[in-house]
Each structure stands twice: as structure tokens, then as C-alpha cells.
C-alpha positions as CSV (number, residue, x, y, z in Angstrom):
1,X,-17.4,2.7,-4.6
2,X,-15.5,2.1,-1.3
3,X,-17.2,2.5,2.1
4,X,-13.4,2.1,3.5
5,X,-11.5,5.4,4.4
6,X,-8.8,6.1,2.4
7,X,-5.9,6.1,5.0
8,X,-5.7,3.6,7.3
9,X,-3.2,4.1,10.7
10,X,-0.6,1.6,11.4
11,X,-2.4,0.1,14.3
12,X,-5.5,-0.3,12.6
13,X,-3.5,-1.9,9.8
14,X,-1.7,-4.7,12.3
15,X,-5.5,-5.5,13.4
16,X,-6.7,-6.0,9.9
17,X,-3.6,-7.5,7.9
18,X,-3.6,-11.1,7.2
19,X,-2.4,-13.5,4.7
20,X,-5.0,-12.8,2.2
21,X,-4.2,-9.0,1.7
22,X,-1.7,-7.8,-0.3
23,X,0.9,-4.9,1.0
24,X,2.8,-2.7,-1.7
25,X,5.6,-1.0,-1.0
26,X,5.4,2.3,-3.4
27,X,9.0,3.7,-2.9
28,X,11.9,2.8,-5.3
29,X,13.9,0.1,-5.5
30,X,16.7,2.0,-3.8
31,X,14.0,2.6,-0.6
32,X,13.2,-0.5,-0.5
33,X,16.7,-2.3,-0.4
34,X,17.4,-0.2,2.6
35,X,14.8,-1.1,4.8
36,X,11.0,-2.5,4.1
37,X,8.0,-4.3,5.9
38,X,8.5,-8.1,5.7
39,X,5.9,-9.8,2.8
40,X,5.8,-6.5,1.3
41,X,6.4,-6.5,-2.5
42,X,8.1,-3.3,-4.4
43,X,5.5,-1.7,-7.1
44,X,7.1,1.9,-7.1
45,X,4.9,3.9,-8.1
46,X,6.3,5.5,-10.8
47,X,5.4,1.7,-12.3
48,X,2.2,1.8,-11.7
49,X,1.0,2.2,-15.1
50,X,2.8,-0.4,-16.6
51,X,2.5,-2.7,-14.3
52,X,-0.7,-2.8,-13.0
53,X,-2.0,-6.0,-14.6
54,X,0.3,-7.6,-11.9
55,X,-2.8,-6.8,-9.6
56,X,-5.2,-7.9,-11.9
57,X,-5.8,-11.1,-9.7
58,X,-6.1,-8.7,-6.5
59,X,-9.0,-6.7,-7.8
60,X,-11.3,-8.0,-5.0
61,X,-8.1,-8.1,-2.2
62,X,-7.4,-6.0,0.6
63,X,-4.8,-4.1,-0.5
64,X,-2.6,-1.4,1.8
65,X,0.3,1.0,0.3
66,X,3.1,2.3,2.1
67,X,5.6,4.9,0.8
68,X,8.1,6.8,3.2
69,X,5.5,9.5,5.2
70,X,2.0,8.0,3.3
71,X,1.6,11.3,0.6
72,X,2.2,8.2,-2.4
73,X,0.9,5.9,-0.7
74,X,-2.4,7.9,-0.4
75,X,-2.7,9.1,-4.2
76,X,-1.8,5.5,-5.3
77,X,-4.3,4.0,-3.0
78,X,-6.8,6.8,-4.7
79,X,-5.9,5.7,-8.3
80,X,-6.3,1.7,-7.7
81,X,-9.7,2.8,-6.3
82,X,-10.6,5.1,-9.2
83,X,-9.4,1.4,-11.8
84,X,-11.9,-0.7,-9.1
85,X,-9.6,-1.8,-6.3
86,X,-12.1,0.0,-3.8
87,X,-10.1,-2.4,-0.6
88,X,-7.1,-0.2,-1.5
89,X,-6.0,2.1,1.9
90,X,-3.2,4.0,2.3
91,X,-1.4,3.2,5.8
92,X,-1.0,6.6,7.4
93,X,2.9,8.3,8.2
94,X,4.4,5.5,6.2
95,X,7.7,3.7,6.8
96,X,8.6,6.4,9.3
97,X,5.8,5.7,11.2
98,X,6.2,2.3,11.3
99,X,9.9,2.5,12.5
100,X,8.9,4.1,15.3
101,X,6.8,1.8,16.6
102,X,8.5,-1.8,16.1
């Protein structure tokens, strides 16, 4: 069980990101092409389930999903944590939020 909130903002998230965490993108690939956050990697989540062994190494990794506005993000944050990724957090507004403030 996580002690972590679920949603995390986008300034919290530049304090805590480092090399060691992972950051999934959760929009489709045509989202994604357009515009993304650098060292993201594309797990729509529509893929989830048959791909999750891909995060099979990160079990015990920071992980934080964005999506456009942070409602996917959040509920695939909430299933990794219900599988035992409890350092999953959801960063809060998404994308748009992040466009507005880089």
C-alpha cells in the first residue's frame, strides 16, 4: 500500500524526477507524435493490459503518468498501484499543464 498521493502537480514532479524514475506517456500514438515530454515513453493506455510486463522490471521505480488533462493518467496510476506499483502518481492537468508552464 502506497503512502504517496495519487496525483502529483507538475512542480512537485520537476522536484522529484530523476534518472531512476520512469515517465509514461498514456495518450495514443497520434498524441504523442505531436508533442510529448522528453525521456517519456508511449504506453497508451488502451495497452495497458497487454503490455504491462514491459514494467515488470519497474515494479519498485518511481513511476509518473501523464495523459492530456491527468483523468487517464490518474486511473492508470490507480491500476499499476492496485498490480503493486504503489510509486505510481499521476502528474496533475497533464500535457496541458505542462505547456503552460515551459
Amino acid at each position: 500500500i502506497s503512502t504517496l498521493p495519487i496525483e502529483i502537480t507538475f512542480e512537485e514532479f520537476k522536484e522529484v524526477f530523476n534518472k531512476d524514475a520512469l515517465l509514461i506517456d498514456c495518450r495514443i500514438a497520434e498524441e504523442h507524435e505531436e508533442s510529448h515530454i522528453e525521456s517519456s515513453i508511449l504506453l497508451p493506455m488502451q495497452q495497458l493490459s497487454v503490455r504491462i510486463t514491459e514494467l515488470d522490471q519497474h515494479v519498485d521505480t518511481s513511476i509518473y503518468i501523464y495523459c492530456r488533462t491527468g483523468n487517464r493518467s490518474c486511473t492508470f496510476a490507480q491500476y499499476l498501484r492496485t498490480i503493486g506499483f504503489a510509486k505510481s502518481q499521476s502528474i496533475t492537468g497533464g500535457f496541458e499543464t505542462w505547456g503552460e508552464r515551459i
